[in-house]
C-alpha positions in Angstrom: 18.6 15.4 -0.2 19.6 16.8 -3.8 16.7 15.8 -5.6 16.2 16.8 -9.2 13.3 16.5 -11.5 12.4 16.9 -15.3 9.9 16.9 -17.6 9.9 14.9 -20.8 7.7 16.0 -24.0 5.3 13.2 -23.5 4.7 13.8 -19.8 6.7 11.6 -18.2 8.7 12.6 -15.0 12.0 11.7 -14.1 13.4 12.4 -10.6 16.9 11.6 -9.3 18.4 11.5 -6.2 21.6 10.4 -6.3 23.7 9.1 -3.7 27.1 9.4 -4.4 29.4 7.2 -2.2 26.9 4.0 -3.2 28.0 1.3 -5.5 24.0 0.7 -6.6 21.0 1.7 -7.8 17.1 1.5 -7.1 15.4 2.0 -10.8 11.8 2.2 -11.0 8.3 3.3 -12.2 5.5 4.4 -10.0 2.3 4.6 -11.9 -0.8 6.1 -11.0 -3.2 3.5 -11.4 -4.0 0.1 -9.3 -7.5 -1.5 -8.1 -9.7 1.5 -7.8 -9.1 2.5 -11.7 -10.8 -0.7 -12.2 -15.0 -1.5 -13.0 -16.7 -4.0 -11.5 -16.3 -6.2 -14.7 -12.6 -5.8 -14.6 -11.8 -6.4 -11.2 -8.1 -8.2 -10.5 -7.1 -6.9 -14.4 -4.2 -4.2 -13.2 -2.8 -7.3 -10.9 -2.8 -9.8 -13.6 -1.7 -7.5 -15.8 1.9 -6.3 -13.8 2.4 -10.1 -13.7 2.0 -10.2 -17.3 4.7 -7.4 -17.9 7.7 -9.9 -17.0 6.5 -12.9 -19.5 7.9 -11.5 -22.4 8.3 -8.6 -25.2 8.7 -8.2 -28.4 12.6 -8.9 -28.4 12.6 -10.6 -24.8 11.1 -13.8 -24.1 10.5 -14.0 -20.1 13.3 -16.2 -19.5 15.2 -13.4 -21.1 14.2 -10.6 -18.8 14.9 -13.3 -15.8 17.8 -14.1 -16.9 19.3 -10.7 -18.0 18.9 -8.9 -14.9 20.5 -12.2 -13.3 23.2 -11.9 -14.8 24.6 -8.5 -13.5 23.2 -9.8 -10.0 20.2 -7.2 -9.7 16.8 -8.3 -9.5 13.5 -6.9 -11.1 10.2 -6.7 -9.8 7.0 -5.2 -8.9 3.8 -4.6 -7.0 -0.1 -3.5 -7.3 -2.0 -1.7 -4.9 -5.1 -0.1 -4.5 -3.9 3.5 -6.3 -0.4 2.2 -7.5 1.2 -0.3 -9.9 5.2 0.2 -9.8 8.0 -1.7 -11.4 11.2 -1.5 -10.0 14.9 -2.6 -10.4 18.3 -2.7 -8.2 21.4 -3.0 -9.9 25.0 -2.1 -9.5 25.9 1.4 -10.4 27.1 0.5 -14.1 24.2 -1.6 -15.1 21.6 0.8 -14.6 21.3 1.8 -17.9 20.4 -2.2 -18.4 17.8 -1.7 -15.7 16.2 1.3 -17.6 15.8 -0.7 -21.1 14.2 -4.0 -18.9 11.8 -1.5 -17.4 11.4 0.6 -20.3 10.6 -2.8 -22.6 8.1 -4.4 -20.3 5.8 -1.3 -20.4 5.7 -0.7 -23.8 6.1 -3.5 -25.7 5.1 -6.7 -23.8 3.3 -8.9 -26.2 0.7 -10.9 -23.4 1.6 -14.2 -25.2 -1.3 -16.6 -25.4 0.4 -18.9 -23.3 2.0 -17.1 -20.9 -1.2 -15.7 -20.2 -2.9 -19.1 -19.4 0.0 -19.9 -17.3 -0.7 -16.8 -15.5 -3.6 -17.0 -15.1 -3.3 -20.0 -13.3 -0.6 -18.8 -10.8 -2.7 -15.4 -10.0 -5.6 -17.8 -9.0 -3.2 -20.0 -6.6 -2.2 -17.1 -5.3 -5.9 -15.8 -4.9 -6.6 -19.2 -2.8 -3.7 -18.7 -1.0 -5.0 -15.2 0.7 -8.8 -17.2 1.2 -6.5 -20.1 3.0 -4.4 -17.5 5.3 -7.0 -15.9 7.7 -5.1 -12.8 8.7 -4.7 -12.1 5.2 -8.4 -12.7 4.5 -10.0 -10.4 7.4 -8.1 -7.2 6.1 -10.2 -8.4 2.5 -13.5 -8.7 4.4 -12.6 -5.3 6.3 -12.1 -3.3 2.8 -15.1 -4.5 1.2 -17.0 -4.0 4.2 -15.8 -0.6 5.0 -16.0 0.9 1.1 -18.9 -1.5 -0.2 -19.9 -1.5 -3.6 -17.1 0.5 -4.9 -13.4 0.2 -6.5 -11.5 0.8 -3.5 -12.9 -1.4 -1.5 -12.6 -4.7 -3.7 -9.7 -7.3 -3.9 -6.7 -6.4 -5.9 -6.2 -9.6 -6.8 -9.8 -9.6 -7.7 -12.1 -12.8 -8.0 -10.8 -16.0 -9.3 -13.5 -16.4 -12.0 -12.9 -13.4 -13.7 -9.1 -13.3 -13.6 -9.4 -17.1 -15.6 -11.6 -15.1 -18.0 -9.1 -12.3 -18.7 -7.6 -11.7 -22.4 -5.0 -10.7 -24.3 -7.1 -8.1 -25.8 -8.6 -7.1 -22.5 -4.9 -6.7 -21.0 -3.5 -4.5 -23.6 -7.1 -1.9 -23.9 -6.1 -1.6 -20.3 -2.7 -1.0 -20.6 -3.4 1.8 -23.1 -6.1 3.3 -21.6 -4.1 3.7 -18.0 -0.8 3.4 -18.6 -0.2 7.5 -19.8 2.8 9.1 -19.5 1.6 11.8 -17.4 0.4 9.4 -15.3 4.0 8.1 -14.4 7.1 8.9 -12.5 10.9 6.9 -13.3 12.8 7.6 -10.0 15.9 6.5 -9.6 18.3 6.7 -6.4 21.4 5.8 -6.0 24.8 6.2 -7.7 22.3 8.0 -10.4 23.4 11.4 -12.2 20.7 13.4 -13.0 21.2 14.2 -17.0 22.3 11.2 -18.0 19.1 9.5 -16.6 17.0 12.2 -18.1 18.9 12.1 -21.5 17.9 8.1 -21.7 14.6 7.8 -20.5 14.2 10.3 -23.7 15.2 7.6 -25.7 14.1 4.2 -23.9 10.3 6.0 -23.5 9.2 7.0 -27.0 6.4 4.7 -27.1 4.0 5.9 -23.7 0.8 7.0 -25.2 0.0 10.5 -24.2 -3.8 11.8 -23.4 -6.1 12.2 -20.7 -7.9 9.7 -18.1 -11.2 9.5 -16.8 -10.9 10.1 -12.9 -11.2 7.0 -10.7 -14.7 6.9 -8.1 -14.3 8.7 -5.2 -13.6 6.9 -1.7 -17.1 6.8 0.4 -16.5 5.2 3.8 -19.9 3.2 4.5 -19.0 1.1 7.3 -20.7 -2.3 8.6 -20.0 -5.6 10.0 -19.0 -9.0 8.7 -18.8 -12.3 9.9 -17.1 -15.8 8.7 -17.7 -19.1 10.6 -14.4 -20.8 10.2 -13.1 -23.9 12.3 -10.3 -22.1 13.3 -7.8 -22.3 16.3 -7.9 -18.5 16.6 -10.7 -16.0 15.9 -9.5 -13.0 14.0 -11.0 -9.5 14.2 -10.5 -6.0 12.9 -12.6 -3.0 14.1 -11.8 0.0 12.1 -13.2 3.8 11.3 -13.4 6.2 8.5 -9.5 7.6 8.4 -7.7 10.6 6.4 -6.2 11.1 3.3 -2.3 11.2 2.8 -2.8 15.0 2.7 -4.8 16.0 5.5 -3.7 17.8 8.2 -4.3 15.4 10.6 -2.1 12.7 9.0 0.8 12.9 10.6 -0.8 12.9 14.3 -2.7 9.9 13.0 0.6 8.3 12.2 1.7 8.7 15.9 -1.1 8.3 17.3 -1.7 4.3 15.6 2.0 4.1 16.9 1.2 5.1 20.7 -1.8 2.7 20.7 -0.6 -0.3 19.0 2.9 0.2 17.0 5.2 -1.5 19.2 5.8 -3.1 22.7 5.7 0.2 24.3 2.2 0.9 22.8 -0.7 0.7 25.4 -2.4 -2.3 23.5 -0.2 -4.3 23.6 0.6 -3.5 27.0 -3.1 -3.8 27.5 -4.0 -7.0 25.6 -1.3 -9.2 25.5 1.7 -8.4 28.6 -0.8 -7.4 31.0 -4.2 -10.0 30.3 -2.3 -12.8 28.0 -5.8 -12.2 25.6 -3.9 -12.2 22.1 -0.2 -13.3 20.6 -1.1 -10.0 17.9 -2.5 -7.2 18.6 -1.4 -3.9 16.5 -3.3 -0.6 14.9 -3.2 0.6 11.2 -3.4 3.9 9.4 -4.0 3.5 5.9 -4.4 6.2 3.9 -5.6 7.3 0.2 -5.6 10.3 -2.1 -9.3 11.0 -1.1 -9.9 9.0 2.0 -8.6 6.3 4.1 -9.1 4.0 7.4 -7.9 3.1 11.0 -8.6 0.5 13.3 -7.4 -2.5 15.3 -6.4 -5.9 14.4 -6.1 -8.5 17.0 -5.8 -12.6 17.0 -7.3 -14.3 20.3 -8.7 -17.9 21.5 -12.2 -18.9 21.1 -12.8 -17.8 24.6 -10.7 -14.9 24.9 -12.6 -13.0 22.1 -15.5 -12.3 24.6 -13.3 -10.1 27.1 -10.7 -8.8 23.9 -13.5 -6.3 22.5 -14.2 -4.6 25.5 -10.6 -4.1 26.6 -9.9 -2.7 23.0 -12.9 -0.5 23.0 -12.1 1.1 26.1 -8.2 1.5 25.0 -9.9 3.1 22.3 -11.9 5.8 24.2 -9.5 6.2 26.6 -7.0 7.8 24.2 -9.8 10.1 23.5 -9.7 11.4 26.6 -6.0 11.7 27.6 -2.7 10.8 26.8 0.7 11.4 28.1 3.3 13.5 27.2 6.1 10.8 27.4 3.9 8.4 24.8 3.6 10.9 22.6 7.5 11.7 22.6 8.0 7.9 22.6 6.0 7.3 19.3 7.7 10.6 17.4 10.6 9.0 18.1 9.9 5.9 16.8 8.2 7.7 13.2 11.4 9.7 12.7 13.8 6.5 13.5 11.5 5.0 10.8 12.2 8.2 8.5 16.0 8.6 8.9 16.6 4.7 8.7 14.8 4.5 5.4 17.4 7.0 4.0 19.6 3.9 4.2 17.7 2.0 1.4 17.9 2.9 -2.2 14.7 1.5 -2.9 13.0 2.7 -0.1 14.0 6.1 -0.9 12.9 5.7 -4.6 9.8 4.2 -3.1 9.1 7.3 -0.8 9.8 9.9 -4.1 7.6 8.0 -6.2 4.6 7.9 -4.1 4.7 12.0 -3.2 5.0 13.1 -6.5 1.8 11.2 -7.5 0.5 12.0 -4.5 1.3 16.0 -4.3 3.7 16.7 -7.4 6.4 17.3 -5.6 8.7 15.3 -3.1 8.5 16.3 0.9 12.0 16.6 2.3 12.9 14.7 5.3 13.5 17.5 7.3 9.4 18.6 6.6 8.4 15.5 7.2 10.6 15.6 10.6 9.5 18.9 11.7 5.7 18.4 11.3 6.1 15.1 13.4 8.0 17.0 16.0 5.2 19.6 15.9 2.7 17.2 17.2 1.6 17.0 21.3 -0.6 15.3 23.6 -3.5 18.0 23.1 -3.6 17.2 19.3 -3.5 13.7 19.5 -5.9 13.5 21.8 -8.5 16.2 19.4 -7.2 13.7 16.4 -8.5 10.1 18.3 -11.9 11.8 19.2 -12.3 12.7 15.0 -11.6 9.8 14.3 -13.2 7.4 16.7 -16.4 9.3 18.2 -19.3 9.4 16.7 -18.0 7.2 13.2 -19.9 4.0 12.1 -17.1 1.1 13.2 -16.6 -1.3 10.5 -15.9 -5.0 12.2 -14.5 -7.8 10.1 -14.0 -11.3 12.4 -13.4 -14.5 11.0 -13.0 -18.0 12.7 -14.9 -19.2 16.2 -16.7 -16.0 16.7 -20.1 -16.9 18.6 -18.6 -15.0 21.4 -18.4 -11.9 19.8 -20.9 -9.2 20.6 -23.4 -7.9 18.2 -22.2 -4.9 15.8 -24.8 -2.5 17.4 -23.1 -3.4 20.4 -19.5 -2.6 19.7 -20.4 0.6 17.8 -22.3 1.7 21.4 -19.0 1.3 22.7 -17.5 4.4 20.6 -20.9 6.6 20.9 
């Protein structure tokens, strides 16, 4: 991997990794700021406001942006999550200095036109009702909010529907300028990129990225709890999760195999478990998120009215089980399958922008395949086993169910299952 990085006056970073024998390019910005940056009174704002980006600058009305990118046959777009908001491009090789001036325009000179907003506006709250109307979508919300209550990290990032109506122009841009630093951004591209010529126009294109410091966001504090929704559902779904790791603990790479050895494929004993061997749920898989200071693990798992009764136990004990021992073959099995997941992601542009992005926010510097490979490949039974019992003994389980769940034990009950 020939990755090379420079520092502009204002702060910015640039970072390319080219890959020659391509005939395109993945063009983006990774930005260090996304739902836990935000108050209480401006919940759902860094959401609406990457929306807002694409309706329209100073010289480009949003049809304009849609239509320019089009028209070489790349497409634009972007995303918010809890710590990030990126805006990314792929292009062909000689329309990436194109891709630089969309991107470079919609950060520093979108104009949050009056009616664009209200359209927006409109749209983010559809697509607020949409998540409340999709129940698997709705239990991770319940889960977050239940596991970090009363805090950033643990709210919506769409935030609530009454407040993103509520949202102004004025409101948009003081956010914009108070978050959107250079210092607090990375332009990666990867691809058929070369190095000082990407450098030599993000100078010019990114002249306008106020400078300064932020205020740091809240830390993470895992709290931990239950919550229950009544729904008339056909399924009940649940998630039973713990206090996790950040991205750079030790630990995070064993926690990565070990979610995968428990419930990241058809090999992996829950679903072995749950659904091949006792037919109690269609899905059934673990998670590892992580954060800069924190992060969570657990179980989700869909099941009939009447299957949710036995489908706790048999997850609990999964659970503790994997505690206790675990074979050398899984554990070979699910390396294997992290470092497929590695080398094949070498195969996508954006993916690979994607990856350089989030380390250098993340540790200022990327991690080289081969790092990442070896400390996966330094991982065996005996620490995956120490890793489970940090994780799941002795923690407050947070459980999120939603749907026909009067057959679900009580929460002092499932958290006696992990004692």
């Amino acid at each position: 991997m020939n990755v090379q990085i420079a520092t502009l006056a204002n702060g910015l970073r640039v970072v390319s990794d080219p890959v020659g024998h391509l005939e395109t390019a993945s063009l983006g910005l990774w930005i260090d700021v996304g739902a836990r940056c935000e108050s209480e009174e401006t919940n759902g704002i860094s959401h609406l406001l990457e929306h807002m980006a694409f309706k329209g600058t100073e010289r480009r009305s949003a049809r304009d942006i849609a239509e320019e990118i089009e028209a070489v046959g790349g497409h634009l777009n972007a995303y918010t999550s809890r710590e990030t908001t990126a805006y990314y491009a792929k292009v062909m090789k000689e329309d990436v200095p194109l891709a630089l001036d969309l991107l470079a325009d919609i950060l520093q000179h979108s104009t949050f036109d009056s009616d664009e907003l209200e359209r927006e506006r409109a749209v983010v709250i559809q697509e607020i009702a949409q998540v409340n109307d999709t129940p698997d979508d709705l239990v991770f919300e319940r889960f977050q909010e239940t596991a970090y209550p009363d805090q950033p990290i643990g709210r919506s990032i769409l935030g609530p529907p009454e407040q993103v109506g509520r949202y102004t122009r004025d409101a948009l841009s003081a956010y914009m300028d108070a978050h959107y630093r250079a210092h607090r951004m990375v332009l990666v591209g990867s691809g058929r990129i070369e190095h000082e010529a990407l450098v030599g126009a993000a100078e010019a294109a990114f002249t306008a990225l106020p400078a300064g410091a932020v205020e740091a966001s809240a830390a993470a504090v895992y709290g931990g709890g239950d919550c229950r929704m009544t729904r008339d559902l056909e399924q009940a779904h649940l998630v039973v999760g713990f206090d996790g790791i950040a991205y750079d603990d030790d630990d995070f790479y064993t926690l990565q195999v070990l979610s995968t050895l428990l419930g990241g494929g058809m090999s992996s004993r829950l679903f072995q478990e749950v659904r091949e061997r006792r037919g109690l749920a269609y899905s059934v898989f673990t998670f590892a998120s992580s954060y800069a200071d924190g992060g969570v693990f657990g179980v989700y798992a869909g099941a009939g009215e009447g299957d949710l009764a036995e489908l706790v136990p048999v997850v609990a004990d999964e659970l503790v089980k994997v505690c206790e021992a675990v074979g050398d073959d899984e554990v070979a099995r699910a390396r294997a399958q992290l470092k497929a997941g590695l080398l094949m992601s070498l195969e996508s542009t954006q993916a690979r922008a994607e990856r350089l992005g989030r380390h250098m926010l993340l540790f200022g510097r990327p991690l080289p395949i081969a790092e990442m490979i070896e400390r996966v490949d330094a991982i065996d039974a005996d620490v995956v086993c120490r890793t489970a019992r940090r994780i799941l003994q002795g923690g407050r389980p947070t459980v999120a169910a939603l749907g026909p769940i009067d057959g679900l034990e009580s929460h002092d009950a499932i958290c006696a299952r992990f004692a």
